[in-house]
Structure formats: structure tokens, C-alpha cells
C-alpha positions in Angstrom: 84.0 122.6 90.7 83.5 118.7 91.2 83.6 117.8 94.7 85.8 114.8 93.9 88.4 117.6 92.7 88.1 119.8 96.2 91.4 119.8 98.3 89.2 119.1 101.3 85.6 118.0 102.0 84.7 121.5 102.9 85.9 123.0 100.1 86.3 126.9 100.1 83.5 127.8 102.5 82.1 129.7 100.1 84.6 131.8 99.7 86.1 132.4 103.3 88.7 129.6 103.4 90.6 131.4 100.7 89.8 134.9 102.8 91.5 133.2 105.4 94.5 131.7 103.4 95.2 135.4 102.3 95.8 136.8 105.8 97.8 134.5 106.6 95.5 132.0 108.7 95.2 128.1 107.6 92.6 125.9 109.3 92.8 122.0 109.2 90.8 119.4 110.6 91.3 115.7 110.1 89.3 113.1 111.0 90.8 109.3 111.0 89.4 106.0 112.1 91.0 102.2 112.6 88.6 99.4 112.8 90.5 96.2 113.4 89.5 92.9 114.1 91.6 89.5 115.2 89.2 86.3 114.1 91.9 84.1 115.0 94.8 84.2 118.5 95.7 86.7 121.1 94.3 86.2 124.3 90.4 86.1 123.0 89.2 87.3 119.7 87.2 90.5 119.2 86.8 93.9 117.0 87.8 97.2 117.7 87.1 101.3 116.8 90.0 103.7 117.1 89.3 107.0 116.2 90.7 110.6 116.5 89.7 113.9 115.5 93.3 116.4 115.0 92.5 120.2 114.5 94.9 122.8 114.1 95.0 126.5 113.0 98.6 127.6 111.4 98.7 131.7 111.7 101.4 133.0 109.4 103.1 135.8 111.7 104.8 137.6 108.4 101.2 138.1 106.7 99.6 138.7 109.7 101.8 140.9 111.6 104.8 141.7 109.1 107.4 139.5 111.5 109.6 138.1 108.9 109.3 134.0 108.9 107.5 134.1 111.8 104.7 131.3 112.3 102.4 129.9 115.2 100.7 126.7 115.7 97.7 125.7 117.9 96.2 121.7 117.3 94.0 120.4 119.9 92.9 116.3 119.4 90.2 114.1 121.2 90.6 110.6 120.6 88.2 108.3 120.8 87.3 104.1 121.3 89.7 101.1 122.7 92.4 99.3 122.1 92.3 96.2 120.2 96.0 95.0 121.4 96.1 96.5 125.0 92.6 94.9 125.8 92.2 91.7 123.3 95.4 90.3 121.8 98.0 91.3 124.5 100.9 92.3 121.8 103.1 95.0 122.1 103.2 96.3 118.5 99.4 98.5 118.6 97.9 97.2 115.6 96.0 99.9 115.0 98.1 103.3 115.3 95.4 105.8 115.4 94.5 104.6 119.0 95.3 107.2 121.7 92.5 106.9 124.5 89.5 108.5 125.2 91.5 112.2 126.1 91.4 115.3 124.5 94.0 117.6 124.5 96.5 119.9 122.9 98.7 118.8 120.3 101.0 121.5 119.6 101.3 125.5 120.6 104.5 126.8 119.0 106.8 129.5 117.5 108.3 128.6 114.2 111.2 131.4 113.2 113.1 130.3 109.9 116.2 132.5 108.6 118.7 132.9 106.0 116.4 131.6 103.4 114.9 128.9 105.4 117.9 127.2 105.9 117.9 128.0 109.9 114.7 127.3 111.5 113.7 127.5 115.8 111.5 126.1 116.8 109.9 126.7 120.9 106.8 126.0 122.5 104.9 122.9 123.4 106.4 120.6 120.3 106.1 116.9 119.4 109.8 115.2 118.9 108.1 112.6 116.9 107.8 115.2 114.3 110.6 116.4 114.1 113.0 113.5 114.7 113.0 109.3 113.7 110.0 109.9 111.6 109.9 108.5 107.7 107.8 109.8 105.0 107.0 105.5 104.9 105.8 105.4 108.2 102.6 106.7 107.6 101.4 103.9 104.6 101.5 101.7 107.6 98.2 101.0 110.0 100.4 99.1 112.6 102.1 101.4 115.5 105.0 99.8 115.2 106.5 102.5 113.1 103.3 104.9 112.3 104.7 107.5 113.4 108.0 106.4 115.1 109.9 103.3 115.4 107.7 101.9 118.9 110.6 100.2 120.6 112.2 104.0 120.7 108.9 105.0 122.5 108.8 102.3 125.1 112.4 102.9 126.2 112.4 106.6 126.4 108.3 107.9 127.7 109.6 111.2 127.2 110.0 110.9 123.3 106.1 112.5 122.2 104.8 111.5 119.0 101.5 113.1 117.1 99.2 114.1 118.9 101.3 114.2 122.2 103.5 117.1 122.7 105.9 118.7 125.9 107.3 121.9 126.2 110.8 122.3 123.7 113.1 123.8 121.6 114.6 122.9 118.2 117.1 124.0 115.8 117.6 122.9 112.4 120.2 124.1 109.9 120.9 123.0 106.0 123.7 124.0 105.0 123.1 122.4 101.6 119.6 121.1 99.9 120.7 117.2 100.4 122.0 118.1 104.0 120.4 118.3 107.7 121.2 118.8 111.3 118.6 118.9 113.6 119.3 119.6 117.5 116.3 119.6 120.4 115.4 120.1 123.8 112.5 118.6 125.8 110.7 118.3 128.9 111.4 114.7 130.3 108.8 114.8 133.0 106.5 111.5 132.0 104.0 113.2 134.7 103.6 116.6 132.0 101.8 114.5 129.6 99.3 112.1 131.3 96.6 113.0 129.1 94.5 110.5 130.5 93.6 113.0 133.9 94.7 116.2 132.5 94.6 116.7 128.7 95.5 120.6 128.9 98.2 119.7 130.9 101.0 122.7 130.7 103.3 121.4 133.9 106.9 121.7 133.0 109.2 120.4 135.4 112.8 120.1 133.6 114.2 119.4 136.7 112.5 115.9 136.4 114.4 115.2 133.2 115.8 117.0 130.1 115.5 114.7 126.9 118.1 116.3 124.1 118.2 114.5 120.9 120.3 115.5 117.6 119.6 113.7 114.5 121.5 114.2 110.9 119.9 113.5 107.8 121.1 113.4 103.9 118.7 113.7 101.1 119.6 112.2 97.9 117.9 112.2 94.1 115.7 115.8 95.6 116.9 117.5 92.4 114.8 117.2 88.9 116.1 115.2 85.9 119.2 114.3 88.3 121.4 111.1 88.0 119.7 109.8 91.4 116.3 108.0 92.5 114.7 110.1 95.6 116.0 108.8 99.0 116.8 110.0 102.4 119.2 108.6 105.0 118.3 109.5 108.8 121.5 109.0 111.9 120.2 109.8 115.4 120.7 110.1 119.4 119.0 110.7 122.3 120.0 111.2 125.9 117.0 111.8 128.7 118.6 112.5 132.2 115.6 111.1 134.2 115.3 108.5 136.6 115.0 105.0 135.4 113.8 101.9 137.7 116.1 98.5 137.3 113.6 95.9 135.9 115.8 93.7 138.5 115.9 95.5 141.4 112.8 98.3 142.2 115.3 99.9 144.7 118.1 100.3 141.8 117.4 104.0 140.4 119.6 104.2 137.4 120.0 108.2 136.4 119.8 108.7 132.6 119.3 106.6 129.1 120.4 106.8 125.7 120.0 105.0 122.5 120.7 105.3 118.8 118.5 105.1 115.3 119.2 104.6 111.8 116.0 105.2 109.4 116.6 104.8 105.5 114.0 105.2 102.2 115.2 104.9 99.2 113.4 104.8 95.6 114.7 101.7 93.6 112.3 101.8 90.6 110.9 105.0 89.3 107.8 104.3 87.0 106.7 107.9 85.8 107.4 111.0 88.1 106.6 109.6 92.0 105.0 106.7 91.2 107.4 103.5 91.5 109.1 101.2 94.2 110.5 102.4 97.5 112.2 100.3 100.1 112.8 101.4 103.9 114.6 100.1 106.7 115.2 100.8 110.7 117.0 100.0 113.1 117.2 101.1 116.7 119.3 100.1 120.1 119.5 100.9 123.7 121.9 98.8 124.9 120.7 99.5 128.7 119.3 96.0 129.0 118.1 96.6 132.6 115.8 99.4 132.0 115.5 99.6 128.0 112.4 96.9 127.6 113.5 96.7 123.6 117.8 97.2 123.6 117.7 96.0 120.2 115.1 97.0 117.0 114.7 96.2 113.3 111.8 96.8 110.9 111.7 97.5 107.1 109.5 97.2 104.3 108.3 98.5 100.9 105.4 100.2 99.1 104.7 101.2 95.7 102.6 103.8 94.3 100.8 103.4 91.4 101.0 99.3 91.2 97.8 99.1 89.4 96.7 100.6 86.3 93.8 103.4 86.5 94.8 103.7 90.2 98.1 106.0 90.0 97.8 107.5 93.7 97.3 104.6 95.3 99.8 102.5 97.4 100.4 99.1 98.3 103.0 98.8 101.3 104.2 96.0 103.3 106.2 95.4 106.3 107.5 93.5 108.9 108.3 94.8 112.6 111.1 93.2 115.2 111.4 93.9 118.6 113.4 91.7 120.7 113.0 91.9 124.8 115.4 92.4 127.5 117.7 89.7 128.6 115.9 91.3 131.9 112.9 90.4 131.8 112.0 86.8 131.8 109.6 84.9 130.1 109.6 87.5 126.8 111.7 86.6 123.7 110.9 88.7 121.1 107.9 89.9 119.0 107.3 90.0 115.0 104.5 91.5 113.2 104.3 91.4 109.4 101.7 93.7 108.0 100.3 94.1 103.9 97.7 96.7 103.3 96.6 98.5 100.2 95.7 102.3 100.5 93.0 103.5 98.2 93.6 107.1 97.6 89.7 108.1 96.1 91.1 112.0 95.8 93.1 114.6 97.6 90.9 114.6 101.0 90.2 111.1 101.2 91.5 107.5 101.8 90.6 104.0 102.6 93.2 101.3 103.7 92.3 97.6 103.6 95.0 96.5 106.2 96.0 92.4 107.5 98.3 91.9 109.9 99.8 88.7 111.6 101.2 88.9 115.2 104.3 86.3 116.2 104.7 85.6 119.9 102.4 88.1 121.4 104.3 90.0 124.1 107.3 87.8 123.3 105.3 85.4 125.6 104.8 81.4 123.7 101.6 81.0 125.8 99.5 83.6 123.7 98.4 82.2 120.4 99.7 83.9 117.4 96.8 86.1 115.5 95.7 87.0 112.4 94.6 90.5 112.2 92.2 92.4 109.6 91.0 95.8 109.4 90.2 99.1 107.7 91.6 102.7 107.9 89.3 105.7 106.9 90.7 109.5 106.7 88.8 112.3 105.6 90.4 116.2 105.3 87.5 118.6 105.9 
């Protein structure tokens, strides 16, 4: 078989990989890279790597052990360079989302129990809510943070929201009652301390005395059926409460007990070319109206992407966005900031990828004294 044709760079291992498929074990390992440079604004001008390896090892508990929709997961990740906007352009929006640190760690450990035809499914163990909850199938096209993989101003708000690779102990429930319905219900560790992965990357501490953060999000599907009257869409409602201690950005000696916000995440096909290739527009919008300790009360980004623009190139996709985050009435000096982002994804085969990414960054920080910047860069991911 041509390599270009392989469903990863590996291939079969001779043999084994489908050995192991058959018992019921799946390996993965991904490797992903950002390199991202700003030739012009932020606070000085420079070029950045970003990297992180992601491995994981799915063990089909049914196959393996005959316990009926029963599944475990193990991922560990190690990330790897610096950060391009933390260090060099001062902006809050990460313009290159594959940067975690230099930390390795554990990204998920978990049971998976689905019933009734998989309309039920538990999930417990160490779990990411970023997986699970405010995530997009668009949100991944994009090489900005800012929504790749959750909406960021939902992130700086509430710590205790994990996206991939980051994970805390949890539960989760899910039921569909129909095909083009969802509800989703969670359960998480709230103790910030239990994932500082910079000093302790196996870190198992669980302390839900420290802060509980329960989140419930409902979802409807639209268009999922073949041949039906409808393009493909989905339509995402959710809330989160975390009962931990917040500090007043006014007063340090304020302690205010709890937050809670709300998110609205829509995709929706609008021009179907042949099967999934066409035009698909998205939107978000998130608020915490807590102005003195929610650093982003108010957030809106949306965009669209198209699969299959150009001719000869049917699995590739050209996206575009833009990202708003507007600051505090609490904390002076910061307005808002705005990133607009165009990239074009070349997808070489199944395993493989190559995103020629530009960015521009309005108002840094939401601060006027750091210069606007231009930013350009390149995505590489690789399935072995």
C-alpha cells in the first residue's frame, strides 16, 4: 500500500497495530508544532516554536474483558518551546494554541460506560471539560487560542475549566434522547492548585473542598440525517458555576465565593458543494457578568471556513476569523482586544497537515501603548 494512503505515518506495524485493534486496544500518538513569528508590533518583534507531543492508549473494556460499553483511557503529553505572546507581543489571545510549557504530564485517565444503545454515556476519572463542553468542530481550523479548543475568555474567568491536554478529576453524564438532541451534565475538581503542571505534571491532588466546578450544556444537531431537507449544523447553550474563592480585582482583601457565566456556540453549513465539502459559518458568544473578578464579562468571536475551495484540493480548508474580548470595567487601563486571523490548512493525506496561518493583533492586552502586530506562521501535525 502507498504510504501517502496509510491512516498514520506508522502504518500497521507490520501487522501488530491491527493485532492490537482486534483485542480491543487502540494506540495514538500525535505530534503538532506552531512556529509563529510577529515582523511588525507587540512589545519587540521575534519568532517562536511551540510544540507538543499527545499520546494515548484507548482499551476497549467489552473486547478486552467482556464489560458491556465499557472503555478506558490513558494520554500522557510533554510540551515543548515558548510562548510567542506571553514573552514577545504581550496579547492576551495566544497566537499560537499548541503552546502549553515545557511540562509533561497526564492528559486523561478515565472510565467511559455508554447504555441503552449509546444514548446514556458516564463518564469518571481524571477528564478534560474542554472536551466535553463549549468545544466546536470549527475551533480546531484555527491556530489562534482564542477559540482552539475553547472560547479563551471562558478560560481566563474560570482556571478550573481544563482544556486538552489539561485534565482534573470528574464526572459526566450525557443523554440523547433523540439523534438531533443533547444534554450534557458534569462535575469537576475546582482546586487551580491540582493542575499546576508546571512543578508537578503527574499531579493527582483532589481537593473538592477547594471548589466544585459543575457545568450543564444542551446542544441540538440539525441536517445529521442523509439526503435530508437540512444543511449539517449544531447549536450549543451552556452554564457553569465553580464555588471557589475569587479575589476582587478592587480590593485583595474582598474574597468573593463562587462564579458563573453563560456560552452560546453555533456552526452551521450554508453552502453544500458535494457531500462535506462547502461553506460553514460559526459564531460565540460568552458572558460573566461578575465584572470585579471575571477579567473578560463579555465575549464574541465568529468566523468561516470552507472545505474544498480550490479545485484538486478537496480536503483542504480555508478558515477565517476574528476574536473579541472586552476587559473589565475593573481593571483600568485595558479596553478590549481583537484579533482577526486567515489561514489555509493543506491537508497532504489522512495523517498529515500543514497550515499557513497570519494573524493581526488590535490593542495588545487592551492596552493603546503596545503597537498593534502582524503575525505569520506555520502549523505542522503528523499522526504516527
Amino acid at each position: 500500500m502507498d504510504w501517502n494512503s496509510w491512516e498514520t505515518a506508522t502504518g500497521d506495524w507490520g501487522g501488530y497495530r491491527t493485532k492490537l485493534n482486534n483485542m480491543g486496544i487502540d494506540p495514538e500518538l500525535n505530534y503538532t508544532h506552531d512556529i509563529m513569528a510577529n515582523p511588525v508590533g507587540g512589545e519587540r518583534q521575534s519568532l517562536a516554536y511551540a510544540g507538543a507531543l499527545d499520546a494515548s492508549v484507548d482499551f476497549d473494556l467489552e473486547t478486552l474483558l467482556g464489560l458491556n460499553g465499557t472503555s478506558f483511557s490513558l494520554g500522557l503529553y510533554q510540551g515543548l518551546g515558548r510562548d510567542l505572546s506571553g514573552e514577545d507581543i504581550n496579547n492576551f489571545f495566544d497566537v499560537a494554541q499548541i503552546f502549553i510549557g515545557d511540562v509533561f504530564g497526564i492528559s486523561q485517565m478515565n472510565f467511559l460506560q455508554t447504555l441503552a444503545n449509546d444514548r446514556i454515556e458516564i463518564a469518571l476519572g481524571r477528564l478534560s471539560a474542554g472536551t466535553d463542553f463549549a468545544f466546536s468542530e470549527a475551533f480546531p481550523l484555527y491556530v489562534n487560542t482564542a477559540v482552539n479548543g475553547n472560547p479563551a475568555q471562558m478560560l481566563e474567568n474560570v482556571p478550573s475549566f481544563t482544556t486538552p491536554p489539561f485534565s482534573q478529576w470528574g464526572v459526566r453524564g450525557t443523554v440523547k434522547p433523540e439523534e438531533f438532541l443533547y444534554l450534557s451534565v458534569a462535575a469537576y475538581n475546582a482546586d487551580v492548585n491540582a493542575q499546576d503542571n508546571d512543578t508537578q505534571g503527574l499531579n493527582f491532588k483532589f481537593n473538592p473542598k477547594d471548589g466544585v466546578l459543575a457545568i450543564a450544556e444542551g446542544g441540538l444537531l440539525v441536517g445529521q440525517e442523509s439526503n435530508g431537507p437540512y444543511l449539517p449544523g449544531r447549536y450549543m447553550l451552556g452554564g457553569y458555576y465553580d464555588t471557589s474563592d475569587y479575589t476582587s480585582f478592587v480590593d485583595p482583601d474582598d474574597i468573593i465565593e463562587g462564579n458563573w457565566g453563560l456560552y452560546f456556540i453555533a456552526n452551521q453549513m450554508v453552502y453544500e458543494e458535494q457531500e462535506d465539502q462547502g461553506l460553514n459559518i460559526w459564531g460565540v458568544f460568552t458572558l460573566a457578568p461578575r465584572q470585579s473578578i471575571n477579567s473578560f464579562p463579555y465575549g464574541v468571536s465568529g468566523g468561516a471556513y470552507y472545505k474544498g475551495l480550490f479545485d484538486n484540493r478537496d480536503n483542504d480548508i480555508t478558515a477565517g476569523a476574528f476574536y473579541l474580548g472586552i476587559y473589565s470595567e475593573d481593571l483600568p487601563g485595558q479596553t478590549f482586544e481583537l484579533v482577526f486571523e486567515l489561514n489555509h490548512r493543506f491537508q497532504f493525506n489522512q495523517w498529515f497537515y500543514t497550515t499557513v496561518d497570519g494573524q493581526y493583533v488590535v490593542n495588545p492586552n487592551g492596552q493603546t501603548n503596545i503597537s498593534d502586530a502582524w503575525v505569520v506562521g506555520l502549523e505542522m501535525s503528523v499522526d504516527f
